[in-house]
C-alpha positions as CSV (number, residue, x, y, z in Angstrom):
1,X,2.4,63.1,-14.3
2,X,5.9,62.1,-13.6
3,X,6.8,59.7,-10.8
4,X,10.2,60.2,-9.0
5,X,11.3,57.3,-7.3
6,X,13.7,58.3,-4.2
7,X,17.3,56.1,-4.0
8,X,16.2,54.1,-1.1
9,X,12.9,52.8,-3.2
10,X,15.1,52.2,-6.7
11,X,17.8,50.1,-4.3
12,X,15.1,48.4,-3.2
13,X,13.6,47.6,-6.5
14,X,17.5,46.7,-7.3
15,X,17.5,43.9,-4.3
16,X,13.9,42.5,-5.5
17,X,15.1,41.8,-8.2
18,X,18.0,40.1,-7.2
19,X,16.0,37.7,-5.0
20,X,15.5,34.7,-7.3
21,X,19.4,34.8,-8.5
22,X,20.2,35.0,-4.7
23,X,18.2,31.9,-4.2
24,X,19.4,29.8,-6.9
25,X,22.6,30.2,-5.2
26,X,21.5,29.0,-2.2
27,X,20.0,25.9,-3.3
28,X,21.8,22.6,-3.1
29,X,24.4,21.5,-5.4
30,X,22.8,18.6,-6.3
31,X,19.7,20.3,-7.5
32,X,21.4,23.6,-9.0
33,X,22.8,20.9,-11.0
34,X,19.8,18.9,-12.1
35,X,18.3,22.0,-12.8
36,X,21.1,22.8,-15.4
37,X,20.9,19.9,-16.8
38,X,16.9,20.5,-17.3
39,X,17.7,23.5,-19.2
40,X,20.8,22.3,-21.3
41,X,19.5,18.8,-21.7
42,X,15.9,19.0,-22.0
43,X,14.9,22.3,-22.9
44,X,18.0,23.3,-25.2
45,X,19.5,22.3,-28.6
46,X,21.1,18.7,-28.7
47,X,24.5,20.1,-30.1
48,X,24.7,22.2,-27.0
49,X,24.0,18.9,-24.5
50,X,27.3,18.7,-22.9
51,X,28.1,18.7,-19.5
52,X,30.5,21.6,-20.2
53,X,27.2,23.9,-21.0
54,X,25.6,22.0,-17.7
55,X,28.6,23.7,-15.7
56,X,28.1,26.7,-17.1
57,X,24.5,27.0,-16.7
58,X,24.9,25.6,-13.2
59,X,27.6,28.2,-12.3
60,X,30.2,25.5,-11.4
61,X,33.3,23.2,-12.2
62,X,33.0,20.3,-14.1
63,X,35.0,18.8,-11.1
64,X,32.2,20.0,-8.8
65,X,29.6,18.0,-10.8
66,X,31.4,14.8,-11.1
67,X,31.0,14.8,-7.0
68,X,28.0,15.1,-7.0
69,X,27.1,13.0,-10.1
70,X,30.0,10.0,-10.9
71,X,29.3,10.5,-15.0
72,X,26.7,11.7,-17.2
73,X,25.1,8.2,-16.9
74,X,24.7,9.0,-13.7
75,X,22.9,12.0,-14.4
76,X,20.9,11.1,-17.5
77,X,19.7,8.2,-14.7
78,X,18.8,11.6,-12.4
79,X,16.6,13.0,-14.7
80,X,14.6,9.6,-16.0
81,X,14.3,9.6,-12.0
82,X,12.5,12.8,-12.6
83,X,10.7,12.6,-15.4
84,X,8.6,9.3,-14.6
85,X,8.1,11.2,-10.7
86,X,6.7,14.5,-12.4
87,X,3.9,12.2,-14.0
88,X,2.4,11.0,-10.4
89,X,1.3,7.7,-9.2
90,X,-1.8,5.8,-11.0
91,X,-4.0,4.2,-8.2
92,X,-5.8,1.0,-8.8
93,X,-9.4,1.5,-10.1
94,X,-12.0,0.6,-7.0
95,X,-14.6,-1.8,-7.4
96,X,-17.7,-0.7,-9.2
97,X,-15.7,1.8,-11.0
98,X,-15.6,1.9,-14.9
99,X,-13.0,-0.2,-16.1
100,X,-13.3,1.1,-19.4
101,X,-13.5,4.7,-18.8
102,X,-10.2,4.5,-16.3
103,X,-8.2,2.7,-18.5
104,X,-9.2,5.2,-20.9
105,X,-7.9,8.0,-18.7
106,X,-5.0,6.4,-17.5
107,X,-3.4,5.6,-21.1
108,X,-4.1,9.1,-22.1
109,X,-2.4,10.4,-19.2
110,X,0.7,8.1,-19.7
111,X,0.9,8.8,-23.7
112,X,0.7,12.7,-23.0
113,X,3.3,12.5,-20.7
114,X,5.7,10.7,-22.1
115,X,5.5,12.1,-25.9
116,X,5.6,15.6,-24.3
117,X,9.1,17.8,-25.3
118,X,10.5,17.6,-22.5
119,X,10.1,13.4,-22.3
120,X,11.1,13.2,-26.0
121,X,14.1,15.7,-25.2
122,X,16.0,13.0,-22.6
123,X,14.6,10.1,-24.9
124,X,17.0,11.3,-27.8
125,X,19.1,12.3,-26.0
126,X,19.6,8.8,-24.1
127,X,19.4,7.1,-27.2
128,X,22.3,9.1,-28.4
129,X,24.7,7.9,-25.8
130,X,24.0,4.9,-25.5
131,X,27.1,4.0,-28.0
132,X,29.2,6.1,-25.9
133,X,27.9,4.3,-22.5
134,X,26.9,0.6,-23.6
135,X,25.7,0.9,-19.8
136,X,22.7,3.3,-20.5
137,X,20.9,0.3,-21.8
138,X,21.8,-1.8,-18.6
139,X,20.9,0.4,-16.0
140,X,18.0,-0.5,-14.1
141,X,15.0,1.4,-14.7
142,X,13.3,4.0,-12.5
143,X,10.8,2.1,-10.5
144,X,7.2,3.0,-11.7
145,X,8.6,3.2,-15.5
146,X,5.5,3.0,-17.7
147,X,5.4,-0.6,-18.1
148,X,5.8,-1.2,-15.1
149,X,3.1,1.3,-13.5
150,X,0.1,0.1,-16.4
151,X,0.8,-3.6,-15.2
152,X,0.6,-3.0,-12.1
153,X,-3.1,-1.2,-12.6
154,X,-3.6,-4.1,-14.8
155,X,-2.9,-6.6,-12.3
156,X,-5.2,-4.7,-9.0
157,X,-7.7,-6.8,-7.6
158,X,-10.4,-4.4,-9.3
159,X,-9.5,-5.4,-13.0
160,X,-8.9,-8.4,-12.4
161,X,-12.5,-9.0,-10.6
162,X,-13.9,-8.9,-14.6
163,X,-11.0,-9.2,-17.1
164,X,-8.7,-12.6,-17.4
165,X,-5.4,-10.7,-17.8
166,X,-2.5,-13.4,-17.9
167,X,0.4,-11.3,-18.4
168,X,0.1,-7.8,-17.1
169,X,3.2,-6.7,-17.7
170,X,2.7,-7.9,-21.8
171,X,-0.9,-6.3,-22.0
172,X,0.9,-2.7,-20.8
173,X,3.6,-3.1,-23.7
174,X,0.7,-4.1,-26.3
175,X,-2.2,-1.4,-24.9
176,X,1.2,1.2,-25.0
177,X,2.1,0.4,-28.9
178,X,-1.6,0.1,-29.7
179,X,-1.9,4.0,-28.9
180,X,1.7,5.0,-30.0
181,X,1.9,2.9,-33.2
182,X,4.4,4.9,-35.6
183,X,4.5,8.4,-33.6
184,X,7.3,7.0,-31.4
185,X,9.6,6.4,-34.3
186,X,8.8,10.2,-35.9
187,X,9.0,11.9,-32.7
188,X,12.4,10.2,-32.3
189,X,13.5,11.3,-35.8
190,X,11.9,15.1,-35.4
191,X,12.4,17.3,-32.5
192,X,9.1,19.6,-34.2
193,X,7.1,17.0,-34.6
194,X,4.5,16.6,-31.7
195,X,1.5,14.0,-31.1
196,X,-2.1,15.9,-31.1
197,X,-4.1,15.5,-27.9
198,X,-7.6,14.2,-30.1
199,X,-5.0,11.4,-31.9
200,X,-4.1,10.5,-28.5
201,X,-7.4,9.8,-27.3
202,X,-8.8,8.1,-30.4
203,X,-6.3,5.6,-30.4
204,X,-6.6,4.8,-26.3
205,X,-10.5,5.1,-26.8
206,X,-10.1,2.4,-29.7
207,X,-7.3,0.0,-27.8
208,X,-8.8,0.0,-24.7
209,X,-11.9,-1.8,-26.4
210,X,-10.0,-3.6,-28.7
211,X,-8.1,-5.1,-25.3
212,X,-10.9,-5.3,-23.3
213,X,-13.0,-6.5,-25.4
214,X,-10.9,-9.8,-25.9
215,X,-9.7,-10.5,-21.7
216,X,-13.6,-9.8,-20.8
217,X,-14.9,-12.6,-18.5
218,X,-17.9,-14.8,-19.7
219,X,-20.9,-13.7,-17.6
């Protein structure tokens, strides 16, 4: 059986199809932009990061960007923004909750995130610039970056009810390279090279009662 479709249906079809390049145009600036600089800078080659390609992608003039975004500092900042939001909050365990089994959970979550392709992608890529803009290194972090949000959990009323943890902010950076230990430097080095979910939760499972085990108060 052969279907004819009439003019009016195919011109139709034609302005369906349109819609999503219709509504790209539509959206702000700002975010056409940061979602050109998702594609160039995290999802496509590092030779091709330039905010040349970002213009293009974005449909605009350099000129146009740079008003919206003072330098690619500027912008790089934009997307760290991003990429420690997309991860969510981490709320404080409640009492009679497993200390253990949430810390557990909540170092998995962080590792995962922030070895993913994407994290890894504006990683190297910051890293990269940082001898073109000394000031990359300066700039004030996003608030919730991951030290920041596992000391924070480390320091809620809940954990510290049963563990004597001194330092917060030091146990996140040790219970963080506990789990990483040499992946960071490899994913840094190879843009292939990816850190398997069971690794992931072996070494949480084995830090968090290595850590625990040690700040555990005396019944």
């Amino acid at each position: 059986m052969v279907i004819v479709l009439r003019r009016s249906r195919i011109e139709d079809f034609g302005v369906l199809m349109q819609v999503p390049q219709e509504a790209a145009e539509v959206l702000p600036a700002r975010e056409r932009i940061l979602a050109a600089a998702r594609r160039i800078f995290l999802d496509g080659l590092p030779e091709h990061a330039t905010m040349d390609a970002v213009a293009q992608q974005a449909g605009m003039s350099k000129k146009t960007i740079y008003r919206e975004f003072k330098s690619q500092v500027e912008l790089l900042h934009a997307l760290l923004i991003e990429n420690v939001a997309d991860m969510g909050g981490l709320p404080p365990p409640l009492p009679g909750e497993d200390i253990e089994l949430e810390l557990y959970g909540v170092l998995v979550r962080m590792v995962t995130h922030f070895t993913s392709p994407r994290s890894m992608a504006l990683a190297r890529l910051i890293i990269s610039e940082v001898r073109r803009y000394p000031e990359l290194m300066s700039a004030s972090k996003p608030k919730g970056f991951p030290r920041e949000l596992l000391a924070n959990w480390l320091a809620s009323p809940a954990v510290r009810a049963q563990y004597n943890i001194e330092d917060p902010d030091e146990a996140s950076a040790m219970l963080f390279g506990m789990v990483m230990q040499d992946s960071g430097f490899r994913l840094m080095l190879d843009s292939n090279a990816t850190m398997p979910p069971h690794l992931i939760e072996a070494r949480a499972r084995r830090a968090v009662q290595i850590f625990l085990r040690g700040v555990r108060k005396s019944a």
